[in-house]
C-alpha positions in Angstrom: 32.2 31.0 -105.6 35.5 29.2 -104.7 38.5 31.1 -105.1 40.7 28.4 -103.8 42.4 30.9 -101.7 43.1 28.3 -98.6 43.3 24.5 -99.1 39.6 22.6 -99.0 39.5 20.8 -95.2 38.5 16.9 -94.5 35.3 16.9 -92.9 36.7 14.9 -90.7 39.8 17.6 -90.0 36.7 19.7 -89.0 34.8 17.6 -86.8 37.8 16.9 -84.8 38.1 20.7 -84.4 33.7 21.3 -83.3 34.6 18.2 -80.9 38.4 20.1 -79.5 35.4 23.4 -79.2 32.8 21.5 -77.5 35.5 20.0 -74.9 37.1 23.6 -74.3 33.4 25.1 -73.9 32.5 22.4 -70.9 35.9 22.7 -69.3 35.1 26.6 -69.2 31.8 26.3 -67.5 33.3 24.6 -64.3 30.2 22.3 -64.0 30.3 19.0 -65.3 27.5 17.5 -66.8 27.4 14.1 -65.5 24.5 12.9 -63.2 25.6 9.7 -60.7 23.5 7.2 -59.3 24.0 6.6 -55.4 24.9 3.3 -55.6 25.5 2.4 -52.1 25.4 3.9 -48.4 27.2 2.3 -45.7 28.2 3.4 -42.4 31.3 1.8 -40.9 31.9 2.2 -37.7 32.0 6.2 -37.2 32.4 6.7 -41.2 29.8 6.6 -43.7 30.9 5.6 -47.0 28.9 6.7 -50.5 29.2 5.3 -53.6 28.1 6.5 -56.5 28.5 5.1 -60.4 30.0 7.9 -62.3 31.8 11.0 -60.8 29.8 13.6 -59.3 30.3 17.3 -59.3 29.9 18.5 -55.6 28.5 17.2 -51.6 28.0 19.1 -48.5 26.3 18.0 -45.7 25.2 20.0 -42.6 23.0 18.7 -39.1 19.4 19.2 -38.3 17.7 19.0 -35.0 14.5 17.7 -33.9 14.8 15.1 -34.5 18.9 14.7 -34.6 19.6 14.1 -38.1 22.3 14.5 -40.6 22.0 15.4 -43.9 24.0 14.9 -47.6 23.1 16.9 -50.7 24.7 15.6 -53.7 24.4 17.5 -56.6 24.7 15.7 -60.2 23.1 12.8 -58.4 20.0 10.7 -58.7 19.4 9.0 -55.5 19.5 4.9 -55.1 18.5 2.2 -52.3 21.1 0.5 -51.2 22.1 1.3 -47.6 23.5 -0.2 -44.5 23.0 1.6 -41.0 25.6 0.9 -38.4 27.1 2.7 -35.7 25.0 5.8 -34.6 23.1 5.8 -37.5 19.8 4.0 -37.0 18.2 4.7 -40.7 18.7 6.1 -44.2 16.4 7.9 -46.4 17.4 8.9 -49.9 15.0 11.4 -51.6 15.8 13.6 -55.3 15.9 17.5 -55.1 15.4 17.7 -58.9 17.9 19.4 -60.9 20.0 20.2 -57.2 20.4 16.2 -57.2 20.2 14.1 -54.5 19.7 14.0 -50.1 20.4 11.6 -48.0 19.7 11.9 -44.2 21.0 9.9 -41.7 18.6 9.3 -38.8 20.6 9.4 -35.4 20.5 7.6 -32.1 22.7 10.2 -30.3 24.4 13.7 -31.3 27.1 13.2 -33.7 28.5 15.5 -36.5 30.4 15.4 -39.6 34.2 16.4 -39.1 35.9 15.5 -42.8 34.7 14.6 -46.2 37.1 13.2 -48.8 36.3 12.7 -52.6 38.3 9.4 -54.0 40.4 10.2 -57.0 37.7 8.5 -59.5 35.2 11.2 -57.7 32.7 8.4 -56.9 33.5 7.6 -53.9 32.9 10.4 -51.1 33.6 9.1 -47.7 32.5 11.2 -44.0 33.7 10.9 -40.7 31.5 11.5 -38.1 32.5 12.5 -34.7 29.9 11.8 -31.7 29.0 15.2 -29.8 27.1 16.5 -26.7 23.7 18.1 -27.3 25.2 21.8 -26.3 27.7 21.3 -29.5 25.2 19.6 -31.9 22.8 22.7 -31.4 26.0 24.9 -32.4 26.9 22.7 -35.3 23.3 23.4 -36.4 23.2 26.7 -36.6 26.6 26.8 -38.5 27.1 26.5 -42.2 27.3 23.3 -44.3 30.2 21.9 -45.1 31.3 21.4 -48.6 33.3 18.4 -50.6 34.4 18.9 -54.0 35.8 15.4 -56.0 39.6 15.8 -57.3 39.5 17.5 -60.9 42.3 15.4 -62.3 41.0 15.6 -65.5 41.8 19.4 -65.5 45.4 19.5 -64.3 47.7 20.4 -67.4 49.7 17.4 -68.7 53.6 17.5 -67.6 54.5 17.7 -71.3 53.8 22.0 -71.3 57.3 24.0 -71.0 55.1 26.7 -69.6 53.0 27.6 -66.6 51.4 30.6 -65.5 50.4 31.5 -61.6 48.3 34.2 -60.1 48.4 35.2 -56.6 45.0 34.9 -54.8 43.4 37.0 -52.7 44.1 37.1 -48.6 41.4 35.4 -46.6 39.6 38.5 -45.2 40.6 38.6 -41.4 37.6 37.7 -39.1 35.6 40.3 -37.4 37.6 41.3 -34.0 35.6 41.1 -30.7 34.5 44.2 -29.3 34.8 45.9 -26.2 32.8 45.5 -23.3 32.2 47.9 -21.0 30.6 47.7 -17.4 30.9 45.8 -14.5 32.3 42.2 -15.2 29.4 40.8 -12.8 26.8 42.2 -14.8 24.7 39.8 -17.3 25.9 41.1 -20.6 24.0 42.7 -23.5 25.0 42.7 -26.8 23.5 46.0 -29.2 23.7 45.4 -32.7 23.3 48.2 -35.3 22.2 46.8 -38.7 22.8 47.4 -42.3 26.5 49.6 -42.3 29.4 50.1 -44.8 28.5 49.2 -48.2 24.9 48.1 -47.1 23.0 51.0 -46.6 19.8 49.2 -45.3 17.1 50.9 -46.3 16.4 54.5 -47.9 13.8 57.1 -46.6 11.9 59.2 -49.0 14.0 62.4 -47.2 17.7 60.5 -47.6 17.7 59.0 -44.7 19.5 56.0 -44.6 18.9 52.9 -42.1 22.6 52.2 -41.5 22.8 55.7 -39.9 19.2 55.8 -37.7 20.4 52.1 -36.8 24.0 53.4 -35.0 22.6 56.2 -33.9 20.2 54.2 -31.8 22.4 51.9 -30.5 24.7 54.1 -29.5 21.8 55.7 -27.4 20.7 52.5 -25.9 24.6 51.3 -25.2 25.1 54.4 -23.3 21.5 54.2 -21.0 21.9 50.7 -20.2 25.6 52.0 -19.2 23.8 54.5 -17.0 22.1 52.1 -15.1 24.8 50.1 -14.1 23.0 47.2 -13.8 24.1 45.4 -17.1 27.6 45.1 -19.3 27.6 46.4 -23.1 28.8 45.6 -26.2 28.3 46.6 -29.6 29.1 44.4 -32.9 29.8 47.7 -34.5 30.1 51.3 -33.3 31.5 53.0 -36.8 29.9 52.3 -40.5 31.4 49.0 -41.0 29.9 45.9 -42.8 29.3 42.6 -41.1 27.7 39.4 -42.9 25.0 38.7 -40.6 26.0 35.0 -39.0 29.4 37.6 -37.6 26.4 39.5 -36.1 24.9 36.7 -33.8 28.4 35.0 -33.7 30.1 37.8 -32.4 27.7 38.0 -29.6 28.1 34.1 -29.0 31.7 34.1 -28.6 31.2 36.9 -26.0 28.5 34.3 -24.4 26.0 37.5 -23.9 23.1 37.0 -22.4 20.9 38.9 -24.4 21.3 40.2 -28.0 19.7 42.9 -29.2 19.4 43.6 -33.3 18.2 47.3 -34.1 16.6 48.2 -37.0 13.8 50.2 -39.1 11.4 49.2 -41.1 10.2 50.1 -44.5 6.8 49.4 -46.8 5.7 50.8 -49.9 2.8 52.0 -48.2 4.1 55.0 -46.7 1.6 55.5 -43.8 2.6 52.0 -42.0 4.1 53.2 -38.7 5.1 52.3 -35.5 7.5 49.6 -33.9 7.5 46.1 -34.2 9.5 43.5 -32.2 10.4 40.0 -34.2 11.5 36.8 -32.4 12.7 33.6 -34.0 9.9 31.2 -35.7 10.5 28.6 -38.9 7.2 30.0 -40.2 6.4 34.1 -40.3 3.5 35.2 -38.3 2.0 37.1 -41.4 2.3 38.2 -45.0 4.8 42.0 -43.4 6.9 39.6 -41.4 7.5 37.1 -44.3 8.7 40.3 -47.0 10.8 41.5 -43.7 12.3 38.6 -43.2 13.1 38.1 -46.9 14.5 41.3 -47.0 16.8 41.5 -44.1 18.3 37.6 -44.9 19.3 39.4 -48.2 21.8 41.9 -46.3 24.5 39.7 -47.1 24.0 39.4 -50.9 25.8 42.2 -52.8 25.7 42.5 -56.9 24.9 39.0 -56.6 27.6 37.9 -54.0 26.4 35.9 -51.0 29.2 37.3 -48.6 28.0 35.1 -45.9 27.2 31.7 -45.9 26.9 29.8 -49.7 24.4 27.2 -48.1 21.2 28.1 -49.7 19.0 26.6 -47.3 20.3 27.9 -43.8 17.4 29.6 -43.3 15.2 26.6 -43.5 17.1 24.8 -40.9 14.8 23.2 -38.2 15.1 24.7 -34.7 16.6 22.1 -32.2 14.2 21.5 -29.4 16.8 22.6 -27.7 16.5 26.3 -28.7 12.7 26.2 -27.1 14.0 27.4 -23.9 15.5 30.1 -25.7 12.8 31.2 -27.8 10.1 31.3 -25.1 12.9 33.8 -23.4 13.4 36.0 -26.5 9.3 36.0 -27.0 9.1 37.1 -23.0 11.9 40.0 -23.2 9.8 41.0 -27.0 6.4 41.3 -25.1 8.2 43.3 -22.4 10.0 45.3 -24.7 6.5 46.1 -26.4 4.9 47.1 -22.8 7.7 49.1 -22.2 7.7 51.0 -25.6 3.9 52.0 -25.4 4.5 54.7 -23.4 7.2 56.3 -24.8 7.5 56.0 -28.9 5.2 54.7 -31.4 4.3 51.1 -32.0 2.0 48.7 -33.3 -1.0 47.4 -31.4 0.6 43.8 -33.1 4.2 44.1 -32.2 5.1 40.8 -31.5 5.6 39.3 -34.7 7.6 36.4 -35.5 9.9 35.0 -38.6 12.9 33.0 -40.1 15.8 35.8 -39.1 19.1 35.1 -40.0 20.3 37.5 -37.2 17.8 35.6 -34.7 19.4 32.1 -35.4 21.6 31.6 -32.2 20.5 28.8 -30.4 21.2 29.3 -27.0 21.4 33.0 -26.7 17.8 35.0 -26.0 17.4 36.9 -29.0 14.9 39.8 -30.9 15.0 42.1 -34.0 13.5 45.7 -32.8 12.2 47.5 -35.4 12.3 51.2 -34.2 9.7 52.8 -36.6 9.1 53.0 -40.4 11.7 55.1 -42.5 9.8 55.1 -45.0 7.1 57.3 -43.3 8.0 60.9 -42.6 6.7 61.0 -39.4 8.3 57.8 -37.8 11.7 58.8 -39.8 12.2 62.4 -38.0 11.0 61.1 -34.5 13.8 58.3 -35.0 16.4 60.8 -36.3 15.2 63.1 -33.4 18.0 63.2 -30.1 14.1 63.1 -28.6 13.2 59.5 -30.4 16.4 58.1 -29.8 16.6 59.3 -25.8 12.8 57.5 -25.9 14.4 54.4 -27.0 16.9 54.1 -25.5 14.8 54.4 -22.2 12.1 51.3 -23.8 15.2 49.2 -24.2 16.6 50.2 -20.6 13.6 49.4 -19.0 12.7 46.0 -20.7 16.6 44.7 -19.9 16.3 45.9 -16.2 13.2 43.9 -16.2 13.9 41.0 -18.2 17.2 40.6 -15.6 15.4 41.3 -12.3 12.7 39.0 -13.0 15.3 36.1 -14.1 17.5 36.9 -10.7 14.1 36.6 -9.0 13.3 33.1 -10.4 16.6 31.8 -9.5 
């Protein structure tokens, strides 16, 4: 029935209004829905310059190592073929990711990194500078986060004509993470204890309420203050009170320090509650088994709350390639995890298996010896009071002290 009670619309009145909807609806997302087509790669000189045919939404690049490599991913892109090497750049390969767009690596003849990327004001033109490096900082630059370029939204700024505007304040950076204290002798090799899980991450939960955070301290604390004892090393903790860290502050912390050993404690947990015993994980690309793949998974995750990666937002860190530089390293974290397994057998339960390898966040420092020691199981009853026991933690504290005096003797020996 038409009651007339508001004036009949043009239907073209009405699809000016779905059109005004449809516009408000993609500004709201935040995602443009263009795809671009890499139209050309050049390098020039010590810039590389990208061109694509429409505007595209976001970039970042980041290095990779063995063999020295740099690479782009462009999302909203579809990749092309023209390119021109020049410079330190000796080939480029573009390859599509599927719906996360389009990479493009850079083959290098020497070490070099990017420094800046700039969008042009169109948005199709995204220009890097690279910066030639040594292989100690290329090593570094691999282990850190990508870097990120987002193209000029112009087409979202408001139009001078408003009378109004409206501003919110935005939050403070978060400060970073202080460096701790180091205690000991300022001759002594230094060893760096890190307690996992804390603050809002609880790590995780026995069946009696224990909580991993808390067995984790505890521990270190106990370790800190035996290798203390001996006198024979320096100490440091990344945290010695139930405070948060993203893990990359973890193994960062320890960097800036320049320790010679770094030490991540932890427990494990299965749904199978009679697993038991220790385990000691070094860094590999590719787990050692089915348990070491599902730990890793879930200890890379310690970062993520309600859905919030508080670390790093570059979704493939963790499948990085290790720099053939890191080798040395790695063959020195898998020697101090063997000795720290001979050491433990004596003294608290562990796995006839305990050297077990996988793709560790915490591990990923590339020039700093490195292992994940998994205390015991809190998820079975038995491993979970000998670990909450002042007895388990003196016994390992004692495995630890006796692998480090070890692991340092035998190095001074070699010298």
């Amino acid at each position: 029935m038409l009651l007339n009670w508001t004036p009949r619309q043009s239907s073209r009145h009405i699809r000016r209004v779905l059109f005004l909807l449809a516009l408000l609806a993609g500004w709201l997302t935040g995602v443009p829905s263009w795809a671009g087509v890499v139209q050309e790669v050049r390098v020039q000189g010590d810039r590389v310059v990208v061109k694509f045919d429409t505007p595209v939404t976001q970039a970042s690049a980041f290095v990779l190592a063995g063999p020295q490599r740099i690479a782009l991913d462009i999302k909203g892109a579809e990749p092309g073929r023209n390119t021109q090497v020049g410079g330190v750049v000796t080939q480029i390969r573009q390859g599509s990711q599927g719906a996360e767009g389009a990479r493009v690596v850079f083959d290098l003849a020497r070490p070099a990194i990017v420094t800046e990327g700039k969008f042009g004001r169109d948005g199709r033109t995204l220009t890097l500078q690279l910066r030639t490096v040594d292989d100690a900082r290329f090593a570094r630059a691999a282990a850190e986060r990508r870097m990120s370029f987002l193209p000029p939204f112009t087409y979202l700024q408001p139009s001078n004509r408003h009378p109004y505007s409206e501003s919110i304040s935005l939050p403070k950076r978060a400060p970073a993470a202080s460096l701790p204290r180091i205690y000991g002798d300022p001759s002594r090799p230094l060893v760096v204890i890190d307690a996992g899980h804390g603050g809002h991450d609880p790590g995780a939960i026995g069946a009696n309420g224990l909580r991993e955070k808390d067995l984790t301290l505890r521990s270190a604390l106990a370790i800190r203050d035996a290798l203390l004892a001996s006198g024979r090393v320096r100490v440091a903790m990344t945290r010695d009170d139930d405070r948060f860290l993203v893990l990359q502050e973890r193994y960062g912390l320890a960097r800036k320090l320049k320790a010679d050993l770094f030490i991540s404690v932890h427990c494990d947990s299965a749904g199978n509650p009679s697993a038991t015993g220790a385990t000691v994980y070094t860094l590999s690309e590719v787990a050692s088994d089915k348990e070491a793949a599902r730990l890793a998974a879930r200890e890379n995750k310690a970062d993520i709350i309600a859905g919030v990666d508080l670390g790093s937002q570059n979704p493939d860190i963790s499948s990085i390639l290790i720099d053939l530089t890191q080798r040395e390293t790695m063959n020195a974290s898998a020697s101090f995890a063997r000795l720290l397994g001979r050491e433990a057998q004596p003294l608290i339960p562990i796995k006839e298996n305990y050297h077990r390898m996988a793709s560790l966040m915490v591990l990923k420092a590339p020039d700093m010896p490195s292992v994940l020691f998994e205390t015991g199981y809190i998820s079975n009853s038995s491993d979970a009071a000998f670990i909450a026991s002042s007895e388990g933690q003196k016994r390992i504290a004692q495995t630890v002290k006796k692998a480090v005096e070890i692991h340092f003797a035998t190095r001074m020996a070699s010298r």
